[in-house]
Short mmCIF file of the C-alpha atoms (twelve columns), coordinates in Angstrom:
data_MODEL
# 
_entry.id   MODEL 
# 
loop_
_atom_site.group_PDB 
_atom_site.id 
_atom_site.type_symbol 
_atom_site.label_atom_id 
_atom_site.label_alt_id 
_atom_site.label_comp_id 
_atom_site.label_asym_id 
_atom_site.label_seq_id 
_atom_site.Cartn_x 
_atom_site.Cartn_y 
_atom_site.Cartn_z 
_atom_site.pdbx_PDB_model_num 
ATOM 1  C CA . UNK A 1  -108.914 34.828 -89.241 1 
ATOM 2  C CA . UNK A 2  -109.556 37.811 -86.828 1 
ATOM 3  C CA . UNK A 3  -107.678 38.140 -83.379 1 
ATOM 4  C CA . UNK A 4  -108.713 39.990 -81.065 1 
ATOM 5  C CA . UNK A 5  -106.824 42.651 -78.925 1 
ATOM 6  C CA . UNK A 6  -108.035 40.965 -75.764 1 
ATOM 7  C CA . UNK A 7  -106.459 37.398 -77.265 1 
ATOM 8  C CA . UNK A 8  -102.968 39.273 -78.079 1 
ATOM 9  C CA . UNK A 9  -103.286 41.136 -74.481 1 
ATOM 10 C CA . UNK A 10 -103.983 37.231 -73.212 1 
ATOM 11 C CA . UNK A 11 -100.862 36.115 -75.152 1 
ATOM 12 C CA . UNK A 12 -98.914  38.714 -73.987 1 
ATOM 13 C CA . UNK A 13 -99.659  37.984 -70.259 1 
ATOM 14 C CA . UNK A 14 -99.060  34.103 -70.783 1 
ATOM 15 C CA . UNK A 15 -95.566  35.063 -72.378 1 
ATOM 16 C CA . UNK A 16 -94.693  37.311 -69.630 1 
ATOM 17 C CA . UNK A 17 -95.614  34.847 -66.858 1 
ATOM 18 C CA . UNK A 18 -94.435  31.702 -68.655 1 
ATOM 19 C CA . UNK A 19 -90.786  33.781 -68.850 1 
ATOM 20 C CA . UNK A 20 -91.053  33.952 -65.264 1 
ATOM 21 C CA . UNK A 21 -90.906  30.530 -64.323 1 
ATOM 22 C CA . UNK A 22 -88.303  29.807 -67.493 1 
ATOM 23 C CA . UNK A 23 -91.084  28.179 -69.348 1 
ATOM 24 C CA . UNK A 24 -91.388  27.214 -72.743 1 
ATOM 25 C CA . UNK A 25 -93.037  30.588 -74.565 1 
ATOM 26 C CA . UNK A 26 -93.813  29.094 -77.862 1 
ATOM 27 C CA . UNK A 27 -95.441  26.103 -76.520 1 
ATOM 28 C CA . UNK A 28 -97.321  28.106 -74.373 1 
ATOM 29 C CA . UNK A 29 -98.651  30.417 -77.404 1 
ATOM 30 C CA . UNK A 30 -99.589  27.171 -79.123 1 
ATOM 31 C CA . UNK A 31 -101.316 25.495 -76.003 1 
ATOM 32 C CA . UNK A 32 -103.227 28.981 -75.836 1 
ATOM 33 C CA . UNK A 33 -104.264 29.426 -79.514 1 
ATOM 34 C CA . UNK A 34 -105.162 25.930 -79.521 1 
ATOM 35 C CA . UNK A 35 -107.594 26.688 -76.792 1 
ATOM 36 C CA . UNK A 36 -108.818 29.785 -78.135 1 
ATOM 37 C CA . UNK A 37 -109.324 28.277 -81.751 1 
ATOM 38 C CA . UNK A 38 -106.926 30.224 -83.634 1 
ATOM 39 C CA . UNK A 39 -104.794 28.527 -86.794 1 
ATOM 40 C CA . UNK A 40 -102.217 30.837 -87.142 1 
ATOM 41 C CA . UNK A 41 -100.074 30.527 -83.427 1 
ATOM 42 C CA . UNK A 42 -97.217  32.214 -84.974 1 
ATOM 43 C CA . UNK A 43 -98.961  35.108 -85.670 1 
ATOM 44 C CA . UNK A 44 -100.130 35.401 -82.205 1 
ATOM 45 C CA . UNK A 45 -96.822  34.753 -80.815 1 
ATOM 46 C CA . UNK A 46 -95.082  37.535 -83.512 1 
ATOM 47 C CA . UNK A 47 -97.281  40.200 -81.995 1 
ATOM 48 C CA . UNK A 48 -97.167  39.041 -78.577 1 
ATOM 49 C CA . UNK A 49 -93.891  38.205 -78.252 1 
ATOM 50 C CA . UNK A 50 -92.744  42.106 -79.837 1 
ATOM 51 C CA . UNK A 51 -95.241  43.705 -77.007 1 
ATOM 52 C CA . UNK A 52 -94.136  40.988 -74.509 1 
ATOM 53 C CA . UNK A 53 -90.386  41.782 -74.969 1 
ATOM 54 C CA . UNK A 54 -91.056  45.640 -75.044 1 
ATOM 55 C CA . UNK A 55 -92.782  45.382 -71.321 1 
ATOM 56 C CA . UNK A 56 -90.251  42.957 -70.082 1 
ATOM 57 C CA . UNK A 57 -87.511  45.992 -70.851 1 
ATOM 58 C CA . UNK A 58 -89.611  48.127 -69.040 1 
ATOM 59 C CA . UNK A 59 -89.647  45.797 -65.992 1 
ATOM 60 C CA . UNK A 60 -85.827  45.604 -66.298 1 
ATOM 61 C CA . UNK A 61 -85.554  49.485 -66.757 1 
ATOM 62 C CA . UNK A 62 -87.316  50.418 -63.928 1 
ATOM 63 C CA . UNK A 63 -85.710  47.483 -61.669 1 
ATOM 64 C CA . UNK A 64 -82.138  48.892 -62.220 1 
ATOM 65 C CA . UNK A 65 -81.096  46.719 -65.147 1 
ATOM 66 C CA . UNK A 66 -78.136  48.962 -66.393 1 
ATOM 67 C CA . UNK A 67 -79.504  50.341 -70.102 1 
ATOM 68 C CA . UNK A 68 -77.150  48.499 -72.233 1 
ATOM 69 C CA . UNK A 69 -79.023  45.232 -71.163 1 
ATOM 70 C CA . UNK A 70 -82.680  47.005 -71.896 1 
ATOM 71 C CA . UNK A 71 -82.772  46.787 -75.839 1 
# 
């Protein structure tokens, strides 16, 4: 099945803000793929969660997050 780069950008944003409020990320992916008709939630979350983690390091980077923390 095809996802789109608009559904992984989606994902992304719903990992980002459920990290936020401490939420549950995977449940969230499968909540969201559920709505969005796609089977394979652990793809989506794979993907997502490997650009999700890269822009949360950015966030901490450019907040003052001394580098050893910013993998």
């Amino acid at each position: 099945m095809f996802i789109s780069e608009n559904q992984i950008n989606n994902a992304v944003e719903l990992i980002l803000n459920t990290r936020d409020f401490c939420g549950d990320e995977m449940l969230a992916i499968c909540d969201f793929c559920a709505d969005e008709n796609i089977k394979d939630w652990r793809k989506v979350y794979r993907i997502a969660n490997f650009r999700a983690n890269a822009r949360w390091n950015e966030f901490k980077k450019q907040a003052g997050v001394n580098p050893r923390y910013c993998l």
